[in-house]
C-alpha positions as CSV (number, residue, x, y, z in Angstrom):
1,X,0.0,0.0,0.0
2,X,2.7,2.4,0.8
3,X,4.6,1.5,-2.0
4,X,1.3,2.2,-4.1
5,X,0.6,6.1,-2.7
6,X,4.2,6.7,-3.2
7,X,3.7,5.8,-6.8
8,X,1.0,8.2,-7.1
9,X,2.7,10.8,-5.3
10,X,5.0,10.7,-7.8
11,X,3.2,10.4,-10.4
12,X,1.7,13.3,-9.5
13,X,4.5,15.3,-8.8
14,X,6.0,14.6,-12.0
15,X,2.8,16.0,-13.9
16,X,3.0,19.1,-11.8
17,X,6.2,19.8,-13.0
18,X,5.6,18.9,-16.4
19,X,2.8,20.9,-16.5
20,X,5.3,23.8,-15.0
21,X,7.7,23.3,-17.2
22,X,5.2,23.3,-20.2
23,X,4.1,26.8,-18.6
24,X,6.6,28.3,-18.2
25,X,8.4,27.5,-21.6
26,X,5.2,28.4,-23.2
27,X,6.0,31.9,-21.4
28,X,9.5,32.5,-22.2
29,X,8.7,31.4,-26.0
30,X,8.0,35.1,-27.8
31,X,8.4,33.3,-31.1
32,X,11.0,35.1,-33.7
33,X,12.3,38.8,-32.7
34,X,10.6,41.6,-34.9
35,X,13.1,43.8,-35.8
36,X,12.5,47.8,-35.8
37,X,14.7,49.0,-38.8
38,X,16.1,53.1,-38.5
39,X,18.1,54.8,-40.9
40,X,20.6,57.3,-39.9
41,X,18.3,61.0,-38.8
42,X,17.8,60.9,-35.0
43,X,13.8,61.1,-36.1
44,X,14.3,57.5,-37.7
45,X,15.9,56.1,-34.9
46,X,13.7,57.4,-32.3
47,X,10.7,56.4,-34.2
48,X,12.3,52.6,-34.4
49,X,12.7,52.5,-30.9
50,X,9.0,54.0,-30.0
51,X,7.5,51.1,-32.2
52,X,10.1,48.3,-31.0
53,X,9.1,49.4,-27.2
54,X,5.4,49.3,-27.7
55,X,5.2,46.1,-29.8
56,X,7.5,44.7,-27.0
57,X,4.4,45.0,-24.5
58,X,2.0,42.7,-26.6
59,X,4.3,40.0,-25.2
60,X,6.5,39.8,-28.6
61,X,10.8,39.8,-28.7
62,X,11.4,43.0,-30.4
63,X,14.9,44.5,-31.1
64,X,16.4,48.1,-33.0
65,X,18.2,47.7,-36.4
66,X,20.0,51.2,-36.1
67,X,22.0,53.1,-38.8
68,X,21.1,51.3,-42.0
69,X,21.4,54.3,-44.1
70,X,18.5,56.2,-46.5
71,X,15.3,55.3,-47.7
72,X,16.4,52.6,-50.3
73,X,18.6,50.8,-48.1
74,X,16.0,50.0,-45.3
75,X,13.2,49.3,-47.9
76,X,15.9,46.8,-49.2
77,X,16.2,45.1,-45.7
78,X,12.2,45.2,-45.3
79,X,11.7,43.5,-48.7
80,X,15.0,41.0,-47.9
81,X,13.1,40.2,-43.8
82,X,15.9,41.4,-41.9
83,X,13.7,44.0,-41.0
84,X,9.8,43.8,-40.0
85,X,8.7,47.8,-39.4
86,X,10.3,51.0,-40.3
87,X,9.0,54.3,-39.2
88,X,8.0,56.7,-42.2
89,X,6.4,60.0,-43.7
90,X,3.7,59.7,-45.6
91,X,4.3,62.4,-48.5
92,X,8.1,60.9,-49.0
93,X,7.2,57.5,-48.7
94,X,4.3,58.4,-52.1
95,X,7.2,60.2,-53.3
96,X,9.3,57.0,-53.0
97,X,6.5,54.7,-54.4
98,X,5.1,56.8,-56.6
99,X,7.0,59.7,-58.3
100,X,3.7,61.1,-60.2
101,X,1.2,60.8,-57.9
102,X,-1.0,64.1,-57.6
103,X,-2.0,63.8,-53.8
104,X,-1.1,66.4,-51.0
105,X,-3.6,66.4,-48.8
106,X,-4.1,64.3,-45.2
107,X,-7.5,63.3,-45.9
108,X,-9.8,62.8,-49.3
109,X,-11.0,66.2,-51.0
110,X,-13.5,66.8,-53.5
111,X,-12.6,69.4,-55.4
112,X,-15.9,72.0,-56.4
113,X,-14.2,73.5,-59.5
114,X,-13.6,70.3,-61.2
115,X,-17.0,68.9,-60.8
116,X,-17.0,67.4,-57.5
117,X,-14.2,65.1,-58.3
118,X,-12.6,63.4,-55.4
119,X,-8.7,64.1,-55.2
120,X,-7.6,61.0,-52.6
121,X,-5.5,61.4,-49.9
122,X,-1.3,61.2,-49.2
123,X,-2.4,57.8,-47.0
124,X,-4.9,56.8,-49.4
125,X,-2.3,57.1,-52.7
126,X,0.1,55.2,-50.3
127,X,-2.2,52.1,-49.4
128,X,-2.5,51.8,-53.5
129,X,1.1,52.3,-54.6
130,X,2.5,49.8,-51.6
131,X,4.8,46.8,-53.1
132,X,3.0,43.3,-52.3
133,X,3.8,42.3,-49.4
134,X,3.8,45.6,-47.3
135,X,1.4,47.2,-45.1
136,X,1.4,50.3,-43.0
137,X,-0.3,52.1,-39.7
138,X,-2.6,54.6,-39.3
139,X,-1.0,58.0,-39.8
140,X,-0.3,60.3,-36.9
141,X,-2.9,62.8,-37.7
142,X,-1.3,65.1,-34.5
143,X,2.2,65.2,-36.3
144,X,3.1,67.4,-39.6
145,X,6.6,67.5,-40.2
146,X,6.3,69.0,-43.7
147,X,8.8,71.6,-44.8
148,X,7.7,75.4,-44.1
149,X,7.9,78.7,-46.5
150,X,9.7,81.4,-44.6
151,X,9.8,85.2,-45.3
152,X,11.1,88.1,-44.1
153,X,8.9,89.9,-41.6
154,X,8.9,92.9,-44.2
155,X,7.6,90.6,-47.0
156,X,4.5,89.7,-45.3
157,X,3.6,93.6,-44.8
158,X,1.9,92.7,-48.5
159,X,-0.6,90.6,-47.5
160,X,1.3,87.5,-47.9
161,X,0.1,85.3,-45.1
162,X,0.2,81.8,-46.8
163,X,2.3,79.8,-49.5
164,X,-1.0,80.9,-52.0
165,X,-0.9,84.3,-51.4
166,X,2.8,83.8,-52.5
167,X,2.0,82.0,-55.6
168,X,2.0,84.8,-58.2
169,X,5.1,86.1,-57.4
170,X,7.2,83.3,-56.8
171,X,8.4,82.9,-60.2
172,X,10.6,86.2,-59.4
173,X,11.8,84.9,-56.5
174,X,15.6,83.0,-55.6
175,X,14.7,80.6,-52.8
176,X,16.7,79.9,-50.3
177,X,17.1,75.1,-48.8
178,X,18.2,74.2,-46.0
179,X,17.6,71.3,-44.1
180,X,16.7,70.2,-40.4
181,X,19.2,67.0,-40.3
182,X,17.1,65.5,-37.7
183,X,14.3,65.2,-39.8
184,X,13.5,61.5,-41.6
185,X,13.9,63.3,-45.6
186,X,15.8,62.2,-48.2
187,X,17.3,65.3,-49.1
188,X,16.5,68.7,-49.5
189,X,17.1,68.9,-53.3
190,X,13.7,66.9,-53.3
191,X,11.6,69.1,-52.4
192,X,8.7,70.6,-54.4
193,X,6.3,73.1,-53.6
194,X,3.2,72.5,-55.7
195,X,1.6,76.0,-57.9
196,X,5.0,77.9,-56.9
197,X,7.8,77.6,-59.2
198,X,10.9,80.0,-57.8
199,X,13.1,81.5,-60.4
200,X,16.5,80.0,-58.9
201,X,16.7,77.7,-55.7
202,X,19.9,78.4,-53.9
203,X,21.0,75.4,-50.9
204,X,22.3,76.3,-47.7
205,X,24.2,73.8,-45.4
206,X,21.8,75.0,-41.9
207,X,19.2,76.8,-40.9
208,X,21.7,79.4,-39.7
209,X,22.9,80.2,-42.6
210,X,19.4,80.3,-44.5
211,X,18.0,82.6,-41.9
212,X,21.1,85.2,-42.8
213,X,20.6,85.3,-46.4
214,X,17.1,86.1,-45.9
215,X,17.8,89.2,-43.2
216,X,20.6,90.1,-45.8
217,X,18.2,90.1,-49.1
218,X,20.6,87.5,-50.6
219,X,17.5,85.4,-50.9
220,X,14.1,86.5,-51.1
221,X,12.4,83.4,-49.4
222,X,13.3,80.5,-47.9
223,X,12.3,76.3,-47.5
224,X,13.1,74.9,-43.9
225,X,12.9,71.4,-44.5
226,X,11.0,70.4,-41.3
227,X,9.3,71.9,-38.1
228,X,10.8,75.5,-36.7
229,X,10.5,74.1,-33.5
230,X,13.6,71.8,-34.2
231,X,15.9,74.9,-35.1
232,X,15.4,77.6,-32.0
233,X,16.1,80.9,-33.1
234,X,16.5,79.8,-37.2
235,X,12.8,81.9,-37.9
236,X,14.3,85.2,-35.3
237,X,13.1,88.1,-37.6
238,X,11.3,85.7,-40.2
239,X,7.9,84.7,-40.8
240,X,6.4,81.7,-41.4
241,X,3.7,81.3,-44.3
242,X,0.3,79.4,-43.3
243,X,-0.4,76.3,-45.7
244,X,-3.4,75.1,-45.3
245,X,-3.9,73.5,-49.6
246,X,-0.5,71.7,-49.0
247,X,1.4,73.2,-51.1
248,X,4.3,70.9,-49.7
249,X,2.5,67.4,-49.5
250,X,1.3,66.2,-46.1
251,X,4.2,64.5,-43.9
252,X,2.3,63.0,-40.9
253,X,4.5,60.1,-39.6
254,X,3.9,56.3,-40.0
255,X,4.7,52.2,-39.9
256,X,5.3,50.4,-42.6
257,X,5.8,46.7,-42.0
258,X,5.8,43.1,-43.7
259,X,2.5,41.7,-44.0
260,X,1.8,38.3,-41.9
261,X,4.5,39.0,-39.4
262,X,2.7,40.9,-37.3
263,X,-0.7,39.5,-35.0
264,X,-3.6,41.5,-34.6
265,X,-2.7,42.8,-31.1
266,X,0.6,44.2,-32.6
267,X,-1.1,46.3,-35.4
268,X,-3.5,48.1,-33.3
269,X,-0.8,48.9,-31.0
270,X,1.0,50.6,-34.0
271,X,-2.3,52.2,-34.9
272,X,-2.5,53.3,-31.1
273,X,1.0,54.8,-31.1
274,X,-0.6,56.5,-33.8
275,X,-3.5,58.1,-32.3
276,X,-1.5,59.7,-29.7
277,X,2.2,60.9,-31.5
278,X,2.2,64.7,-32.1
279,X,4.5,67.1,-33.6
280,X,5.3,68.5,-30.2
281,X,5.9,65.2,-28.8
282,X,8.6,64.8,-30.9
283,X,10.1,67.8,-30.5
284,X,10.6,67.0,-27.4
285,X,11.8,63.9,-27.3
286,X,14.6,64.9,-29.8
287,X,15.4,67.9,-27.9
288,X,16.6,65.2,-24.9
289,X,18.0,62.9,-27.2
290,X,20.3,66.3,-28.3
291,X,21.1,66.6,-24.9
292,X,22.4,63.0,-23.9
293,X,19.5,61.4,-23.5
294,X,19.6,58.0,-24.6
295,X,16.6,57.0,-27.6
296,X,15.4,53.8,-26.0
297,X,14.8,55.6,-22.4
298,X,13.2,58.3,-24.0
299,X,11.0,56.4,-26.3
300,X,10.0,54.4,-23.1
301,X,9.1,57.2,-21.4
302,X,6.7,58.6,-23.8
303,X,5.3,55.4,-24.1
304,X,4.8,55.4,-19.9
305,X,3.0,58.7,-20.2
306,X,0.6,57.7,-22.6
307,X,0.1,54.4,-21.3
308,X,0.8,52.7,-24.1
C-alpha cells in the first residue's frame, strides 16, 4: 500500500512539474524577434525605438536595427526580412512609391471646381502604390513634419500670409534650402512646392545660414525642410507662411511593416501609437535625445506617459 501512494505521489508530482515546465516554456517562448529598422536621422531612430518598445508589450521579442542608411537601403532590408517595421512619412514615402502621384492632402478632398471630383488622400495614394507584401499604420494625424515657407517679416507687410498668397510672385523669387538633419527626408534637393515655381533655388548647409541670407536680401524666401520648433532661433526676424492646400505634400508620420508578421494585437498597438504621437511630442523627445538622452529611455518614457 505504501509502496502504491508513493507511486502516485509521484506520479503526480512529475505531472506538476511537467505541467510547470510546459508553462513556463510556453512563457519565455515570444516566437521570432521583430526587428524595428532606423536609418541614420535621430527622427528614424527614435521612431524605431518608440514602435520596438510598444510592440514589446504585446508580449513579442522585439529589437532596433539602427544606422542602416537612406530610404532605399532600409526598404531593401524590409523586402529581404531582416527587417519587420520601419518608421516613415507619408508624403516621401508616395514620393518614393510613386514619383507622379498628384495627392497632397491628409484626408480625401472633393474638389468643387472640377465637378465634384474626389482628389484622394497622401495615406490613401500610399495604401494603392504599396509593393505586395507591405502594409502600413494609421497616420499620426497630431504630427506634420512638412517643410515650411519662410519670409522676411517685411515681406509679409503685402498681404502675404500663406504659400497661396505667395504664388504669383514666386516665379521672381531665388529661394533659399536648408535642411533640419534630424528630420527622416531624403534630401532637401527633393523638395517641391506645388503652384510655386521659384526663379533660382539656392541650398544652404543649416538653418543658420538660411536665416542670414534672408535678413541680408541674398534670398528672397526660404524652405526649412522640417518643423521650426527643431531649429530655435533659425525663424528670429522671419515669418512663417500658413499652408493650409499643401502646397508641400502632407508629412504625418507612419509604420510600414511586412504583411503576416505581425498578429492583430501588434497592429493596433502601432495604430495606437498613432493616435496619440504629435508634432510636439517629438520635439521633445529629440530635444533630450540632443542633450544625452539616450533614444530607448526616452522612447520608453513617452510610451509610460501615454500608457501605451
Amino acid at each position: 500500500m505504501l509502496l502504491a501512494v508513493s507511486r502516485r505521489v509521484l506520479a503526480r508530482g512529475l505531472v506538476v512539474a511537467a505541467v510547470t515546465l510546459a508553462v513556463s516554456c510556453g512563457n519565455d517562448d515570444q516566437g521570432p524577434t521583430i526587428v524595428v529598422g532606423a536609418g541614420d536621422s535621430m527622427e528614424s531612430n527614435l521612431l524605431a525605438q518608440i514602435y520596438s518598445g510598444a510592440l514589446s508589450r504585446t508580449g513579442v521579442s522585439t529589437s532596433v536595427a539602427p544606422h542602416l542608411g537612406n530610404r532605399p537601403d532600409y526598404f531593401a532590408a524590409l523586402d529581404a526580412g531582416t527587417v519587420t517595421v520601419v518608421g516613415e512619412h507619408t508624403g516621401e514615402l508616395l514620393a518614393f512609391l510613386d514619383a507622379n502621384s498628384k495627392a497632397r492632402k491628409p484626408a480625401d478632398a472633393t474638389e468643387v471646381a472640377t465637378g465634384g471630383v474626389t482628389e484622394p488622400s497622401v495615406p490613401k495614394a500610399v495604401n494603392g502604390s504599396l509593393p505586395e507584401g507591405l502594409a502600413v499604420s494609421d497616420p499620426a494625424d497630431g504630427t506634420d513634419m512638412r517643410p515650411r515657407m519662410l519670409l522676411t517679416e517685411a515681406a509679409t507687410r503685402d498681404r502675404v500670409r500663406s504659400i497661396g498668397d505667395l504664388a504669383a510672385r514666386c516665379g521672381e523669387l531665388e529661394v533659399g534650402v536648408a535642411p533640419v538633419p534630424e528630420v527622416l527626408r531624403a534630401s532637401t534637393d527633393t523638395l517641391r512646392v506645388s503652384g510655386c515655381g521659384f526663379a533660382r533655388t539656392k541650398l544652404f548647409h543649416d538653418a543658420a545660414a538660411l536665416r542670414k541670407a534672408l535678413l541680408d536680401g541674398e534670398v528672397q524666401a526660404g524652405i526649412l525642410g522640417g518643423p521650426p520648433a527643431l531649429v530655435p532661433g533659425a525663424t528670429d526676424g522671419l515669418a512663417v507662411l500658413s499652408d493650409d492646400d499643401y502646397a508641400f505634400r502632407a508629412e504625418n508620420v507612419l509604420a510600414v511593416y511586412r504583411k503576416g508578421e505581425l498578429g492583430d494585437r501588434q497592429i493596433r498597438k502601432l495604430n495606437y501609437v498613432a493616435g496619440e504621437l504629435t508634432t510636439d511630442d517629438l520635439v521633445a523627445m529629440i530635444g533630450r535625445i540632443r542633450g544625452g538622452a539616450v533614444p530607448a529611455d526616452v522612447a520608453r518614457d513617452w510610451l509610460d506617459s501615454h500608457a501605451l
